[in-house]
C-alpha positions in Angstrom: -158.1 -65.5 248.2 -158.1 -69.3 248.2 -156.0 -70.7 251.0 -154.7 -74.6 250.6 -153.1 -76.7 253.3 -151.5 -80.2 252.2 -149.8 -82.6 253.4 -148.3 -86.1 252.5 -146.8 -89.3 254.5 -146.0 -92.8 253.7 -145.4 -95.5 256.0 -142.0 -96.6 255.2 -140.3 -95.0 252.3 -141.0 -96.4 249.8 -144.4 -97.8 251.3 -148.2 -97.1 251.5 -148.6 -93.8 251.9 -151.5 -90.7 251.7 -152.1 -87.3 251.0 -154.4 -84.6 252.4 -155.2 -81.4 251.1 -157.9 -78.5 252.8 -159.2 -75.7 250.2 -160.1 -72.7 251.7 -162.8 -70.5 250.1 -163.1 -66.9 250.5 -166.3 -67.6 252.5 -164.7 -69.9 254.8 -166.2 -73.3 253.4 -163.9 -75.5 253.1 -162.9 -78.7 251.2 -160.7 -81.6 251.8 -159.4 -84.3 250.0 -157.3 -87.2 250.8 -156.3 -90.4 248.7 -154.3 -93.3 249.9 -151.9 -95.8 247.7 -150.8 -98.8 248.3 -146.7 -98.3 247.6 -145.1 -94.7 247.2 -143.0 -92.2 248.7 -143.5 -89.5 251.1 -142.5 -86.8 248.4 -144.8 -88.1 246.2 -147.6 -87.9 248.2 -146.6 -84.1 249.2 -146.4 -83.3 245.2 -149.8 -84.8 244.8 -151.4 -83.2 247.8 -150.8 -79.9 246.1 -151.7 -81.6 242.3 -154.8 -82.4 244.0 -156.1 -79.2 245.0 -155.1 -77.3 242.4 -157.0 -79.9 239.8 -160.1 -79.3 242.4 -160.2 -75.6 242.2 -159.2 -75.5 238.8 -162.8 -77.8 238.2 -164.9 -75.2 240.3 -166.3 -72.3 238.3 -165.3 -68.7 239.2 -162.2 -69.4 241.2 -159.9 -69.5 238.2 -158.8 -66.2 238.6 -158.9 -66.1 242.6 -155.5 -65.3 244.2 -154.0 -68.7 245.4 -151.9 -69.4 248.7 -150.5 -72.5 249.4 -149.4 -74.0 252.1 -146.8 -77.1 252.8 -144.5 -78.3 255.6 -142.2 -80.1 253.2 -139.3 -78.2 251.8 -139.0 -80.7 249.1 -141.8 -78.9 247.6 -141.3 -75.3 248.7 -138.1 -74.2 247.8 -138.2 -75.7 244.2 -140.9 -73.8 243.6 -140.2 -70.3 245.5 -136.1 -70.3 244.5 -137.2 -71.3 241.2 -134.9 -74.9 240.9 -138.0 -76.1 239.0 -137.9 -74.1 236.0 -134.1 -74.5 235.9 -134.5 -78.2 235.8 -137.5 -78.3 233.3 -134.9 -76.6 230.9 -132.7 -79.3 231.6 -135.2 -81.9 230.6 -135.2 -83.0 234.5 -131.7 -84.5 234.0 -131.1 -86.7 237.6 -134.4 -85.3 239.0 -137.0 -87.8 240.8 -141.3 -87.4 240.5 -140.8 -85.7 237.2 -144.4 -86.8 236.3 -145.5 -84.7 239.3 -142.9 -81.7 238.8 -144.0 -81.1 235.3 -147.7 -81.5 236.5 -147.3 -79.2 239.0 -145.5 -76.3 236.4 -148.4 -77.0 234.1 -150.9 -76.9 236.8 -149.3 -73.3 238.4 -148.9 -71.2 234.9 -151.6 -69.4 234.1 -152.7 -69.2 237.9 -152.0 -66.7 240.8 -150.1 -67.8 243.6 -147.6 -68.0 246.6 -146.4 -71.1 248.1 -145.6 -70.5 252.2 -143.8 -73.2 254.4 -145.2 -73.4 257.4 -143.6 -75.9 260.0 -145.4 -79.4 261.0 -146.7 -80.4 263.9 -146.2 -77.0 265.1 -150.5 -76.7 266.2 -151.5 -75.1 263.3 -155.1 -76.3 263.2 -155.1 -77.0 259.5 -151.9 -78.4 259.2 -152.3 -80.8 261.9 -155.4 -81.9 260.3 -154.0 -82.6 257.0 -151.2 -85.0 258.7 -154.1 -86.6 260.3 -155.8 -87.5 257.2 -152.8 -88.4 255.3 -151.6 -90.7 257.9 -155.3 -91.7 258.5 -156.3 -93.0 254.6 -153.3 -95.2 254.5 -155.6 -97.7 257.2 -158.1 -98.1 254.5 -157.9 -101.3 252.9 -158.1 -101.3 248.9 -155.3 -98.5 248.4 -155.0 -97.4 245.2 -152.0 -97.5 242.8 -149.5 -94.8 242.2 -148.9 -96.0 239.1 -146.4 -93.0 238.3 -144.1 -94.7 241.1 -145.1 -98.5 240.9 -144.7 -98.2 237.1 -141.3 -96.8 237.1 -139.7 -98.6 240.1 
């Protein structure tokens, strides 16, 4: 099992904002990723947190067909996914729905793979949840942020 922790923030919303994300191997090495950008949202940067890992593992050889969990404090991203709103809104072309870039990356990303999404709350001491905020909050410091271009282009 491959176990993800994620996270996003943005400083202001809209603002510049970051993502982190921690991929857990079955051997307990681990991976993690973080980007910043210079204007966004929040719930962008928690869609792309997850978009981001999955794209990692996907690259790796052998963990294709590895059994997935992933892990998010935003509820913005879980309950789409667990109660099933995201399908429902696919069918309906994404009628009144924001980040459809990332909501139709993210159905692409999830169908052929094996995996749970788990909320798990923020702030709350979890060790790799705690780091995750730390990084996303973190990267947006950097000077040089990239470009969400799926927001900055549309807004």
């Amino acid at each position: 099992m491959i176990k993800i922790y994620t996270d996003g923030s943005s400083k202001g919303n809209p603002g510049p904002g970051g993502y982190a994300a921690i991929i857990i191997y079955n051997d307990n090495t681990f991976k993690e990723i973080s980007q910043g950008f210079r204007s966004t949202t929040n719930n962008r940067m928690e869609l792309l947190a997850i978009i981001t890992a999955l794209k990692y593992i996907n690259k790796k050889k052998g963990f294709q067909d590895e059994n997935i969990v992933i892990y998010s404090d935003s509820q913005y991203v879980i309950n789409p996914i667990k109660k099933g709103w995201i399908l429902k809104w696919e069918k309906n072309n994404f009628k009144n729905i924001k980040n459809v870039d990332l909501w139709t990356e993210i159905i692409f990303l999830c169908k052929n793979i094996n995996f749970d999404i788990l909320w798990i709350k923020g702030h709350s001491n979890n060790i790799y949840n705690d780091r995750c905020d730390f990084l996303a909050k973190n990267i947006i410091k950097k000077n040089n942020l990239d470009i969400d271009y799926g927001f900055e282009n549309f807004f």
